[in-house]
Structures are given as C-alpha cells and as structure tokens.
C-alpha positions in Angstrom: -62.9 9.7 201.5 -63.8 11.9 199.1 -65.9 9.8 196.3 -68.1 8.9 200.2 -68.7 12.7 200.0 -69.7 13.1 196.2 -71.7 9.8 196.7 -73.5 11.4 199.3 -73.8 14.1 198.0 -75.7 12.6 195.2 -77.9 11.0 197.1 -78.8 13.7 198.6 -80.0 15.2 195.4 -81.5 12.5 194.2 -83.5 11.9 197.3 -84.6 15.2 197.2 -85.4 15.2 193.1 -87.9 11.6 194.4 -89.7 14.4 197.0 -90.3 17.3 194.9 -91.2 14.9 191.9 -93.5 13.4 193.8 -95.1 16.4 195.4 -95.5 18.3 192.0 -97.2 15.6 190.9 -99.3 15.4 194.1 -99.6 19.0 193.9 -101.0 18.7 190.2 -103.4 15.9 190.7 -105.1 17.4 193.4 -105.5 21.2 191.8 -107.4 19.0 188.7 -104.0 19.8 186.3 -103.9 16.1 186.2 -105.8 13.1 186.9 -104.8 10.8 188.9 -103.2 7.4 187.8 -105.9 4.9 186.4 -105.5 1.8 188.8 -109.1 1.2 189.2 -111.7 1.0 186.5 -115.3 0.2 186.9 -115.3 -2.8 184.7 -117.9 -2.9 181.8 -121.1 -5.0 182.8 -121.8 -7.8 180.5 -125.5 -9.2 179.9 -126.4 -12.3 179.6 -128.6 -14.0 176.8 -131.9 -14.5 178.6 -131.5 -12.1 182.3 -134.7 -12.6 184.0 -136.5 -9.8 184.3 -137.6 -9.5 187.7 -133.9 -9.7 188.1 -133.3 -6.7 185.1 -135.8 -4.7 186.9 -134.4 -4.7 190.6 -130.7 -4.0 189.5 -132.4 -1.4 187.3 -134.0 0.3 190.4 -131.0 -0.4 192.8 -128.6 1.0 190.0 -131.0 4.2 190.0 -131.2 4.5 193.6 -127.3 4.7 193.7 -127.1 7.1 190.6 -128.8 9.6 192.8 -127.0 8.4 195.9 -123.3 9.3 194.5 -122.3 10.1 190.8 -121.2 7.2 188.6 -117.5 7.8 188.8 -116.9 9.1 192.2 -115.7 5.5 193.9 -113.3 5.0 191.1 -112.2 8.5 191.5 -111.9 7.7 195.1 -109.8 4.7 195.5 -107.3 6.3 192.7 -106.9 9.3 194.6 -105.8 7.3 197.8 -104.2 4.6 195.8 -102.2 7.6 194.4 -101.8 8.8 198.2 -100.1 5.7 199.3 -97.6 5.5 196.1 -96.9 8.6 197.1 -96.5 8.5 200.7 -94.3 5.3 199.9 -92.0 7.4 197.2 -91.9 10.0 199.5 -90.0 8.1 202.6 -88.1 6.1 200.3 -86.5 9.7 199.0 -86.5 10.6 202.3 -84.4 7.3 203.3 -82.0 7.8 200.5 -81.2 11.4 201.4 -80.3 10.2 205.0 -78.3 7.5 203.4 -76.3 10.6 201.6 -76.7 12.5 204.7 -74.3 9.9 206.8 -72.2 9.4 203.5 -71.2 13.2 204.1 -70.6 13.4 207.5 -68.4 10.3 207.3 
C-alpha cells in the first residue's frame, strides 16, 4: 500500500518534470533563445557536368522569383517549428498520461 503511494507519487513528478521541460523549451524556441531542433535541411544542390542552359537559365529565374517571394530559409524554419510542435504536443500528453497513472496509484 504504501510503495503504490510513493510510486505514484513519483510519477506524478515525473510527469510533471516531462511538461514543464517541455514547455521551457517551447517557451525558449519560440522567444528566439533557441532554435529549434534541426530535422529538416534544405539539401545542398549538386550540378551536373554539362546542365543545359536553357535549363540553367529558367531554374535561375524561377529560383529568383522565389527569393523575392519568401526568404531562403523560411520553409525549413517552418516545418521545424511544427515538427517541434508535434514532439511536443506528443511529450506533453505522454507526461500528462504518466501523471494520471500516479494520480490513480495515490488514490488506490
């Protein structure tokens, strides 16, 4: 009976440790303190031997037209940002399912 209650009572803490770990963090990332975890990267493009040129010139002028259209890292940023969002969302019900694990530990 009573190691049900320090269990729970560690889970508890533990659950609540996950949640305000993971909303300092959240907290952090968003006030610019910290970036946020690199999952994607724009990959580096590679050129081949002989590119044709007409080809060169319209991924030239596309690439250009985008530049202006959104700065260059502002997808990347993007998807890290909500990739970050969802681990954190998931970490954030998984504390919250361990803490009502130690929650019915106590009362039991």
């Amino acid at each position: 009976m009573k190691t049900n209650k320090i269990l729970g009572l560690i889970l508890v803490l533990v659950g609540v440790i996950i949640i305000l770990a993971v909303l300092y963090h959240s907290f952090a990332i968003f006030t610019g303190k910290k970036e946020a975890p690199e999952i994607f990267k724009t990959p580096v493009s590679q050129t081949e031997e002989r590119p044709d040129l007409m080809q060169k010139e319209m991924e030239k002028a596309i690439g250009e037209q985008i530049q202006k259209m959104l700065p260059a890292d502002s997808l990347e940023k993007l998807l890290n940002l909500i990739s970050w969002s969802v681990l954190a969302g998931i970490l954030i019900f998984g504390g919250a399912q361990i803490s009502s694990i130690g929650t019915k530990l106590l009362k039991s």
